[in-house]
C-alpha positions as CSV (number, residue, x, y, z in Angstrom):
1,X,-35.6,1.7,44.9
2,X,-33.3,-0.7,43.5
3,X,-33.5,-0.1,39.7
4,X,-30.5,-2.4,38.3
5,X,-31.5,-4.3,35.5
6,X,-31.2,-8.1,35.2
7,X,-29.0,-7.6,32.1
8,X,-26.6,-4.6,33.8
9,X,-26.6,-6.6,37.1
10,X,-25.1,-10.3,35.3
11,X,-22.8,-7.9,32.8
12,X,-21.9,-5.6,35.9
13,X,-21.2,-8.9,37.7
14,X,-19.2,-10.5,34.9
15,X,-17.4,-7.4,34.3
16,X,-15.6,-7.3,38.2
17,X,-15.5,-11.3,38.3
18,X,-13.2,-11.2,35.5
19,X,-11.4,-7.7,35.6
20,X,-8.3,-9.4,37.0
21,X,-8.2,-12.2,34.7
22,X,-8.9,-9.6,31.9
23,X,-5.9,-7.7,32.7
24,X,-3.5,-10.9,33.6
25,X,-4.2,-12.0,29.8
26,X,-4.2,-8.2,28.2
27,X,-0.1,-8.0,30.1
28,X,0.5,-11.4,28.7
29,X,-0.7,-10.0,24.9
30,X,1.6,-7.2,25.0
31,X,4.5,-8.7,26.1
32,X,3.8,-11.4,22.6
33,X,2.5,-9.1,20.5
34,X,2.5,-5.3,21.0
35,X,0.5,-4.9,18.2
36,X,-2.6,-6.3,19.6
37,X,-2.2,-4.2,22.8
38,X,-1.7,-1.5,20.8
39,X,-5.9,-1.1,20.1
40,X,-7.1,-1.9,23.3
41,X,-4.6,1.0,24.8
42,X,-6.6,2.8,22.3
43,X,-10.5,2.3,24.0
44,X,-10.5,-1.1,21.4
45,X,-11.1,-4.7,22.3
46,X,-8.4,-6.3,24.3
47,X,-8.6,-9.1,21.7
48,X,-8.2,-7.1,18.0
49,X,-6.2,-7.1,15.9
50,X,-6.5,-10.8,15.1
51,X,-4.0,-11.0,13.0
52,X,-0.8,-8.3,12.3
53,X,-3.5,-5.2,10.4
54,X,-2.3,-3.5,6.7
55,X,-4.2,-1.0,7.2
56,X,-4.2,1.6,10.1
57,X,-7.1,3.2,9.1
58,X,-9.1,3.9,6.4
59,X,-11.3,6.6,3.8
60,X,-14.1,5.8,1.9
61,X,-15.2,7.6,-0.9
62,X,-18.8,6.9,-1.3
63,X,-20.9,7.8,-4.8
64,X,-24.0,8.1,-3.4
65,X,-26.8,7.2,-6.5
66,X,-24.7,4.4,-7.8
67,X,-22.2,6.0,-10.6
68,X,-22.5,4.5,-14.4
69,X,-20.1,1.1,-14.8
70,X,-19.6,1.2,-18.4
71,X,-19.6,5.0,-19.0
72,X,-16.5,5.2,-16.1
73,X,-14.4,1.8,-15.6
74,X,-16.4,-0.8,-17.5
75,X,-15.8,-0.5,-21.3
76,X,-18.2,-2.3,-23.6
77,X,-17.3,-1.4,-27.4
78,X,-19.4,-4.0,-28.9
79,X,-22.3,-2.0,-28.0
80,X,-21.9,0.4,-30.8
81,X,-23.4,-1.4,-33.1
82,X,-26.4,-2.8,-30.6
83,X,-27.4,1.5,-30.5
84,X,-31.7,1.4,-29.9
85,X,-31.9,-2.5,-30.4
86,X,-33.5,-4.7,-27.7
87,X,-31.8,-5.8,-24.6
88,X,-32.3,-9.7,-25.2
89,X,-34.3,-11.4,-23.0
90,X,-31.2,-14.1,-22.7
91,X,-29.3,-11.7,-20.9
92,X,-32.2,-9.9,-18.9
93,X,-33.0,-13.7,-17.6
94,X,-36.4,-12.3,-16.2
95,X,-34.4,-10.5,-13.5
96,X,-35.8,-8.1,-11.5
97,X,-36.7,-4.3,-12.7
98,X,-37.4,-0.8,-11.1
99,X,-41.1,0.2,-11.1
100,X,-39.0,3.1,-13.0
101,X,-38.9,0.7,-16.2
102,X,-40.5,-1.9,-15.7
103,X,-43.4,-0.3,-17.6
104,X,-41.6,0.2,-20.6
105,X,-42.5,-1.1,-23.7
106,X,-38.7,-1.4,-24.8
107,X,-35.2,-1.6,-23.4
108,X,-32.9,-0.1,-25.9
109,X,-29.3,-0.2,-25.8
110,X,-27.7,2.9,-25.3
111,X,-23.9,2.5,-25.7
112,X,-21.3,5.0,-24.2
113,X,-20.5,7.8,-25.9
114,X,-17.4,8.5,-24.1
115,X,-14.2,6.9,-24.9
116,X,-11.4,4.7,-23.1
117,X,-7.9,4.2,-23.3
118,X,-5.8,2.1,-21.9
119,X,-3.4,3.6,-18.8
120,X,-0.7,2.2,-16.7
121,X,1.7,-0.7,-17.1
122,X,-1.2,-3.2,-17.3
123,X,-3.1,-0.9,-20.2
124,X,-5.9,-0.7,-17.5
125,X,-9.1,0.9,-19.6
126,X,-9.9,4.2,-18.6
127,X,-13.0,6.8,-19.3
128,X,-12.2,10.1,-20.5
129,X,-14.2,11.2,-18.0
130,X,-11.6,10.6,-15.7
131,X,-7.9,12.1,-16.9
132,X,-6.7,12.4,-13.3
133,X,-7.5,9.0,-12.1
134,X,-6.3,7.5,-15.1
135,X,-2.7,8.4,-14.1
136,X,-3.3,6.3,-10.8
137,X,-4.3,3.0,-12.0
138,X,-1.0,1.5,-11.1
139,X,-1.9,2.5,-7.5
140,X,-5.5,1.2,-7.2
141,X,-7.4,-2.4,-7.7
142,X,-10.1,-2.1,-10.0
143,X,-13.2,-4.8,-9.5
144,X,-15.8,-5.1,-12.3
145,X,-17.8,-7.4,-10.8
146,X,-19.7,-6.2,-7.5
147,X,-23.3,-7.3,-6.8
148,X,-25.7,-6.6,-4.3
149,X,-29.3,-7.8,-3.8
150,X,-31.0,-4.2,-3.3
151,X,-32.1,-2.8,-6.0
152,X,-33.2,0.5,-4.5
153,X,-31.1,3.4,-3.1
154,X,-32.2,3.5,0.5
155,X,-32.0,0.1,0.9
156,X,-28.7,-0.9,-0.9
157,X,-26.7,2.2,0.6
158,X,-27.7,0.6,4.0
159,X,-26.7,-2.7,3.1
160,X,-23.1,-1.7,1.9
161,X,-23.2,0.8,4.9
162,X,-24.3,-1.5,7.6
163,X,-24.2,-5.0,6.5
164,X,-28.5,-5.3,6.3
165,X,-30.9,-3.2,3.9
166,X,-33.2,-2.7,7.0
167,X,-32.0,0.3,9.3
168,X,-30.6,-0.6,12.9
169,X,-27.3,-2.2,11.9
170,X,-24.4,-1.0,13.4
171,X,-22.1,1.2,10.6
172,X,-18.6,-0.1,9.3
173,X,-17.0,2.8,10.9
174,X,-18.7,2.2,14.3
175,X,-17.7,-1.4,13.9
176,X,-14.0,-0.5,13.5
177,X,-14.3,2.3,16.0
178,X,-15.7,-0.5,18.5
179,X,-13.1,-3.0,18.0
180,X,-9.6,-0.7,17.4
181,X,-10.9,2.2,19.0
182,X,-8.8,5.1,18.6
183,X,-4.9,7.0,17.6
184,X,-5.6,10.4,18.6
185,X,-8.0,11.2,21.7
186,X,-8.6,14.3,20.8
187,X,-10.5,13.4,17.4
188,X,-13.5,10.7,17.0
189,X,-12.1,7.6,15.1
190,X,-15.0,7.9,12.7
191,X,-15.6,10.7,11.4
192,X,-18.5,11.5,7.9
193,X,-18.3,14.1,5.8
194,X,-21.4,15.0,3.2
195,X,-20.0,17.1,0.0
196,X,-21.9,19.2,-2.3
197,X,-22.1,18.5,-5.8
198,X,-22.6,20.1,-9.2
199,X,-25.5,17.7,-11.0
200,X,-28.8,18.7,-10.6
201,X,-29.8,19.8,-7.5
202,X,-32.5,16.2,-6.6
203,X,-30.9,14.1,-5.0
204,X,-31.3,10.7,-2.7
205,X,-30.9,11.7,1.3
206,X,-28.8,10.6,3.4
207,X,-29.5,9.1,7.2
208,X,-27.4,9.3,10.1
209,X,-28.1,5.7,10.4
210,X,-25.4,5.1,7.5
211,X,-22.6,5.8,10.3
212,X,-24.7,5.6,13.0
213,X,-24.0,3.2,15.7
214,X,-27.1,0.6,16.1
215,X,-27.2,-1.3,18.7
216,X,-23.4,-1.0,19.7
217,X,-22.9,1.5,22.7
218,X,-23.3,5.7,21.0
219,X,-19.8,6.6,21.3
220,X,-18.8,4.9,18.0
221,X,-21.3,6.3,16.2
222,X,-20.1,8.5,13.4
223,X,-19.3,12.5,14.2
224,X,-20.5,14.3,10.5
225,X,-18.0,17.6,10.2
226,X,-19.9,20.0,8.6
227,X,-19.0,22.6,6.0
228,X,-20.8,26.1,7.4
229,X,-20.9,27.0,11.0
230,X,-19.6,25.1,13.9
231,X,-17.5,22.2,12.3
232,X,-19.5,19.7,14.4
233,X,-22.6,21.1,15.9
234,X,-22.4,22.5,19.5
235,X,-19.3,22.8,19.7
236,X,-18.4,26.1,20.6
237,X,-19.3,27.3,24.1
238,X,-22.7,29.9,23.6
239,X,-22.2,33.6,24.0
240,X,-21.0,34.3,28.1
241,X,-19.7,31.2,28.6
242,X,-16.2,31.4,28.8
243,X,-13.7,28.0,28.8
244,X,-13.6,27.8,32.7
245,X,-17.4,28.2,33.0
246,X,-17.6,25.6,30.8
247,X,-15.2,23.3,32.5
248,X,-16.9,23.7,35.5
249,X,-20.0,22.7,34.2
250,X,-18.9,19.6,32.5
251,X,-17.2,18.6,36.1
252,X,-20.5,19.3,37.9
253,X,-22.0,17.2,34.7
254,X,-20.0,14.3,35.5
255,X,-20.2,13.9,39.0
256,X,-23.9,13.5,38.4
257,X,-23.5,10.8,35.7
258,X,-21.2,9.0,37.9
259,X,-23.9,8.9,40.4
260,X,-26.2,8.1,37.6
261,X,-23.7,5.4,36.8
262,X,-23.2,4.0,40.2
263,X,-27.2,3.5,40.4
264,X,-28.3,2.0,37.6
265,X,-24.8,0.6,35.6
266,X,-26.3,1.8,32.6
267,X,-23.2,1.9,29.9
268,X,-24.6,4.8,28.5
269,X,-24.2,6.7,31.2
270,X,-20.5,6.4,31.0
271,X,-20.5,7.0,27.0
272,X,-22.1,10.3,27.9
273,X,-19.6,11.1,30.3
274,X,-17.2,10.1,27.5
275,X,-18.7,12.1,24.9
276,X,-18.9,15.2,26.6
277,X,-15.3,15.3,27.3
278,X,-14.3,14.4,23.7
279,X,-16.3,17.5,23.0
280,X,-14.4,19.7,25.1
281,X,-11.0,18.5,23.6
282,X,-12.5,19.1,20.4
283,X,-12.8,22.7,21.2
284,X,-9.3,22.6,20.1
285,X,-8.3,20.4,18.0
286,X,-11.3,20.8,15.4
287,X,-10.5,24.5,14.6
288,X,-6.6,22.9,14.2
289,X,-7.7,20.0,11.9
290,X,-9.8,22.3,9.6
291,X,-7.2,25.3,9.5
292,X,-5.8,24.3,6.1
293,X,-3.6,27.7,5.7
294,X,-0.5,25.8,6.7
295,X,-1.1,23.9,3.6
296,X,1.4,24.6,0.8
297,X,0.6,25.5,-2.7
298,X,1.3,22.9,-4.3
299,X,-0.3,20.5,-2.1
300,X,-3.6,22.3,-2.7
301,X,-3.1,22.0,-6.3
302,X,-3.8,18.2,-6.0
303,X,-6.7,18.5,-5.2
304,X,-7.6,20.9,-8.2
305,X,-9.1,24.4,-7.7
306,X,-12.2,24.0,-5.2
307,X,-10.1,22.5,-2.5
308,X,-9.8,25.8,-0.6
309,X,-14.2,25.7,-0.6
310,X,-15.3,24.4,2.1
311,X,-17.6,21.2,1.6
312,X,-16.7,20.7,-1.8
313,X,-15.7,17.1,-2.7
314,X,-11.7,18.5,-3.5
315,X,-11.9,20.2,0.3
316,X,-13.1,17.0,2.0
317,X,-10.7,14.9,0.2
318,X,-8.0,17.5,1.7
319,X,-9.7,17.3,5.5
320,X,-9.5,13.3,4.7
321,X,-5.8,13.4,4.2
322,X,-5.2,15.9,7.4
323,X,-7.5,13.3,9.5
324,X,-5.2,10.8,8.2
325,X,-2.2,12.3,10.0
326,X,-3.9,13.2,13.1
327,X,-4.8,9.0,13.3
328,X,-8.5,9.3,13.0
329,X,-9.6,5.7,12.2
330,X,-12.4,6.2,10.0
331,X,-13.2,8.8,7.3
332,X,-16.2,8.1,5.2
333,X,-17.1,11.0,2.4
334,X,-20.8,11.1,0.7
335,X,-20.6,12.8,-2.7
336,X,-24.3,13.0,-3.6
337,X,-25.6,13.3,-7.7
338,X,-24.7,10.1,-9.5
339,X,-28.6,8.9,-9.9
340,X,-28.9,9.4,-13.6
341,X,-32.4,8.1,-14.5
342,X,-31.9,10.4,-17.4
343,X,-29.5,13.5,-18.6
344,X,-26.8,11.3,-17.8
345,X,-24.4,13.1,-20.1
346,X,-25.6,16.2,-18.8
347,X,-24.8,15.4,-15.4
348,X,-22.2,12.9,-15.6
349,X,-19.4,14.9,-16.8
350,X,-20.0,17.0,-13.7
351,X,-19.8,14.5,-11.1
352,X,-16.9,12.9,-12.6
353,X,-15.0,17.1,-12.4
354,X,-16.3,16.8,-8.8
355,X,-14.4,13.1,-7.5
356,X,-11.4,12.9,-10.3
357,X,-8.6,15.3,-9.3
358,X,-9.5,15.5,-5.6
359,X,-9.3,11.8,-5.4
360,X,-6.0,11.6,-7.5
361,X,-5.2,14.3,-5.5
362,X,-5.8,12.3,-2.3
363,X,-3.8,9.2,-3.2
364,X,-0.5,11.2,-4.4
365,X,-1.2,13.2,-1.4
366,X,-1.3,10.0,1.3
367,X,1.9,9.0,-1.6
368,X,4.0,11.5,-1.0
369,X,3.8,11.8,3.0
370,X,4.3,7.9,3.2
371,X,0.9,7.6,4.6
372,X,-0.8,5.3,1.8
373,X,1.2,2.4,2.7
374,X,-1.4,1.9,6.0
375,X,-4.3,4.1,4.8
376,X,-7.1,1.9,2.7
377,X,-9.3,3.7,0.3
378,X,-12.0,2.8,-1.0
379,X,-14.3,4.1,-4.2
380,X,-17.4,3.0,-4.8
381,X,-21.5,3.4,-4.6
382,X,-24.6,1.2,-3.8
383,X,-25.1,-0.7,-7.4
384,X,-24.4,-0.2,-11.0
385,X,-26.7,1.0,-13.8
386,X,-28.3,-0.4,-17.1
387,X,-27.2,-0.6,-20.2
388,X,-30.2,0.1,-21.9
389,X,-32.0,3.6,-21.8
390,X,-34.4,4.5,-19.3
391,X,-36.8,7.4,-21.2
392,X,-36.1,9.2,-24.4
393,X,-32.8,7.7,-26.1
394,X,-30.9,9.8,-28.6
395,X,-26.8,9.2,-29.8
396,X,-25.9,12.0,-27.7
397,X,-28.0,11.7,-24.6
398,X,-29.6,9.2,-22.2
399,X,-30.3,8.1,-18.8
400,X,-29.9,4.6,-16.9
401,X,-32.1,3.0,-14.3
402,X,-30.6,0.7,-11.0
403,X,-28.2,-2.2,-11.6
404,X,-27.6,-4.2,-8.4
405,X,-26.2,-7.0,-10.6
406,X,-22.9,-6.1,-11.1
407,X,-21.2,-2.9,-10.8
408,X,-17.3,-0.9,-10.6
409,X,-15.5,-0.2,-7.4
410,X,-11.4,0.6,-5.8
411,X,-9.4,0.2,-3.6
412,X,-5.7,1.3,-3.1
413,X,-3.5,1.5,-0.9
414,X,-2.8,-0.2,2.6
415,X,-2.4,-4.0,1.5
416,X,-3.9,-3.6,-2.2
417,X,-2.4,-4.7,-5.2
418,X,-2.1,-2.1,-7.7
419,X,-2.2,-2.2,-11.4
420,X,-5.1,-5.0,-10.9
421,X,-8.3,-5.5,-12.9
422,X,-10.6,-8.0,-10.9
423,X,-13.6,-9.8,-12.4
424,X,-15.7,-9.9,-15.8
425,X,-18.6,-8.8,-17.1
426,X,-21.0,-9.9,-19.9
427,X,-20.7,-7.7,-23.4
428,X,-23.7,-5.4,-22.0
429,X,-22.4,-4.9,-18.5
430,X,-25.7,-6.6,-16.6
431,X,-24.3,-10.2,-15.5
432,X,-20.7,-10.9,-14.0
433,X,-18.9,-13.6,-16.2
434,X,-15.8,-14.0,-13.8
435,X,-15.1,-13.4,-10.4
436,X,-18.1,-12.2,-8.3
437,X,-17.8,-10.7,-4.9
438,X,-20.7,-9.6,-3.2
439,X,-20.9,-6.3,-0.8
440,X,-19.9,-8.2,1.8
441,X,-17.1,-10.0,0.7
442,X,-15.7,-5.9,0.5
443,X,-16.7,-5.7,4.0
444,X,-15.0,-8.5,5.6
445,X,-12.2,-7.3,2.9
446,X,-12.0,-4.2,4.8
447,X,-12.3,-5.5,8.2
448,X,-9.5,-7.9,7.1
449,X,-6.8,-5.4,6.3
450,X,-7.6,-3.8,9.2
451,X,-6.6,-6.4,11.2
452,X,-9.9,-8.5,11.7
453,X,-11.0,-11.8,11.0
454,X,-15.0,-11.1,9.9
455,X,-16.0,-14.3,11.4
456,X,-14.5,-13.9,14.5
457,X,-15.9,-10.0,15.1
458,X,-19.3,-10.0,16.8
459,X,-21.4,-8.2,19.2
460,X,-24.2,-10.0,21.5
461,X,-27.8,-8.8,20.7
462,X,-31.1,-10.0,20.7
463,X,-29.9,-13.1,21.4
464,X,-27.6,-13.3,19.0
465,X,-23.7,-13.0,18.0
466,X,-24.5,-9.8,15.5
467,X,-21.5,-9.4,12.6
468,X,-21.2,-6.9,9.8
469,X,-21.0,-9.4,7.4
470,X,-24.5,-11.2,8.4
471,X,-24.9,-14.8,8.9
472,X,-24.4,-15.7,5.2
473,X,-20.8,-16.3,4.1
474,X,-18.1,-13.9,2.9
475,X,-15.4,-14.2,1.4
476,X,-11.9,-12.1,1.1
477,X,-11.2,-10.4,-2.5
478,X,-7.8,-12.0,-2.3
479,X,-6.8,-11.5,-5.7
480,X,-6.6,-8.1,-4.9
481,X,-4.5,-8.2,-1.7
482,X,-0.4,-7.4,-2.0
């Protein structure tokens, strides 16, 4: 029974028809640009970079629950004196609401109670909240004024995740994965790591589609390292199976999926074959990456005092950094507990604890081992929140409902200006004034410094030429590029 597909039997076709011409122009590449062999040595496209990359790889530090703009990075003194009066309607403009507020009868201000100082050569304003991070502004590029359409978390963290608020998007680290592949073949190139957190204990989940792979081929789908038992599930060999037994079996494995292979031309055959034996290599140089006992003193002091706790926010900054050295492409951290529809200054204070050292920590780290002039990180979550209060309001307490309008990020390091403030808000930190970027202008932001030209990256399906930044234009957040 002939069971080869019309799709695998014109890209099987395609795929011997132009293997010589592939490698003719991939010998050609190298000898003009090493660089863009470089990836495609890798398991990358033959094509990428597009252009000479910044950025070798990259950590993102996601706030999952969308942390508070104007109690963090966004100052907004004038509100002082606006404490329990009315959010005007001229600067609501009928936009859209939760169902969490909407039913309010009011929206009173409720101004920050922390305060700000200025920090850094360019006097960059600063949160008390955040000591440690204030002594890094010269490093980093703040933006004010991100915006997003989504308005809920699910939805937004997909969109800023995956380029679409519906699930089946391919992930940005799968994406980068796909087209640079790999520097070490003994680690994924993306790899997602969920920390715990010290607000109260509710908080928004978190689906493997945010670094899964969608419709690109499974082995650049995200590998999550876990905090308690095996560092990535499976990996150790089950009680009586010894190292040879289990190589054995994986040889035996893949002489079965080659046949597999053969008979149907299914690529996901060969990514199983593929995935198996990164699992085996992983057998070893997992237990190496997460041995941090060769880590000196001081180094762990960085991070502050929970780095040695594994699955804390400080310990996954540390695993970050050693990922960083080993050439893994992609690190993305979740730090869940910044949804503060009320309590905020409760809770606050203690997510801030959980993200400020470590990721201080992080960047002096990357710093000092000459790694952060081509490693990109980034600092952000989904959306903003409100200025005015959502539930009971008092001077010392209150909580803040979804802003998708505008809302904090930064970035620092591989091709980022440093000491930079980007964008404007109005007084009451709910419309940008100056320089907007949408989520996916930081996409095709990131893609760029790693070497790729947003427009130019895409991946047939369905009929169409899918990209992570959509079919609607993007645009590069230049005034924050070195």
């Amino acid at each position: 029974m002939n069971e080869l597909t019309r799709r695998h039997f014109f890209s099987r076709t395609s795929a011997g028809l132009g293997a010589a011409a592939l490698a003719t122009l991939e010998a050609q590449l190298a000898s003009a640009s090493p660089s863009v062999s470089s990836a495609a040595a890798a398991g990358g496209l033959p094509n990428l970079p597009h252009h000479e990359p910044k950025a070798k790889r990259a950590i993102y530090l996601f706030m999952s629950g969308a942390p508070s703009q104007m109690d963090m990075w966004d100052p907004k003194p004038a509100m002082a004196d606006w404490y329990d009066k009315d959010l005007p309607e001229s600067i609501r403009q009928g936009q859209r609401l939760t169902t969490m507020t909407s039913g309010q009868a009011r929206f009173p201000i409720a101004p920050s109670i922390y305060k700000f100082s200025p920090h850094g050569q360019a006097g960059t304003m600063v949160s008390e909240l955040l000591p440690h991070l204030a002594k890094k502004v010269d490093d980093i590029a703040l933006v004010h004024s991100m915006h997003t359409e989504a308005i809920n978390h699910d939805p937004a963290i997909t969109y800023i995740c995956t380029g679409d608020q519906l699930p089946g998007k391919a992930s940005l680290g799968a994406w980068l994965n796909y087209g640079l592949g790999t520097e070490n073949e003994n680690l994924p190139a993306f790899l997602v790591m969920t920390a715990t957190w010290s607000a109260r204990r509710d908080a928004q989940a978190l689906y493997n589609r945010l670094w899964g792979n969608g419709f690109l081929p499974s082995k650049y789908q995200g590998v999550a390292l876990r905090s308690a038992g095996d560092p990535v599930l499976y990996l150790s060999n089950p009680d009586g199976v010894s190292g040879a037994v289990r190589r054995r079996m994986l040889d035996s494995l893949s002489r079965l999926n080659e046949q597999e292979y053969a008979r149907r031309s299914d690529p996901e055959t060969t990514a199983r074959i593929a995935q198996y034996e990164m699992a085996y290599r992983m057998q070893t140089s997992v237990p190496d990456l997460i041995d941090i006992s060769d880590e000196p003193q001081h180094v762990l002091d960085l991070y502050g005092p929970d780095v040695t706790t594994p699955g804390t926010f400080a310990h996954c900054c540390l695993m970050s950094r050693r990922m960083a050295e080993r050439g893994v492409r992609f690190t993305q951290i979740f730090h869940r507990g910044w949804d503060q529809h009320g309590n905020l200054t409760g809770d606050l204070p203690k997510q801030c604890k959980d993200v400020d050292q470590p990721s201080a920590g992080l960047l002096t780290d990357l710093q000092q081992r000459g790694l952060l002039d081509d490693t990109l990180v980034v600092w952000g979550g989904e959306f903003g929140r409100t200025i005015y209060c959502q539930g009971g309001l008092s001077k010392t307490n209150y909580g803040r409902d979804h802003h998708p309008k505008c809302f904090s990020i930064w970035l620092a390091g591989a091709g980022i200006k440093g000491g930079v403030v980007h964008g404007k808000t109005d007084e009451f930190s709910y419309n940008i004034l100056e320089g907007a970027h949408h989520i996916r202008d930081l996409n095709a932001t990131i893609l760029h410094l790693m070497g790729i030209d947003h427009k130019r990256f895409v991946f047939p399906f369905k009929g169409l030429d899918q990209r992570l930044t959509g079919v609607e234009e993007a645009y590069l957040m230049d005034s924050i590029l070195g």
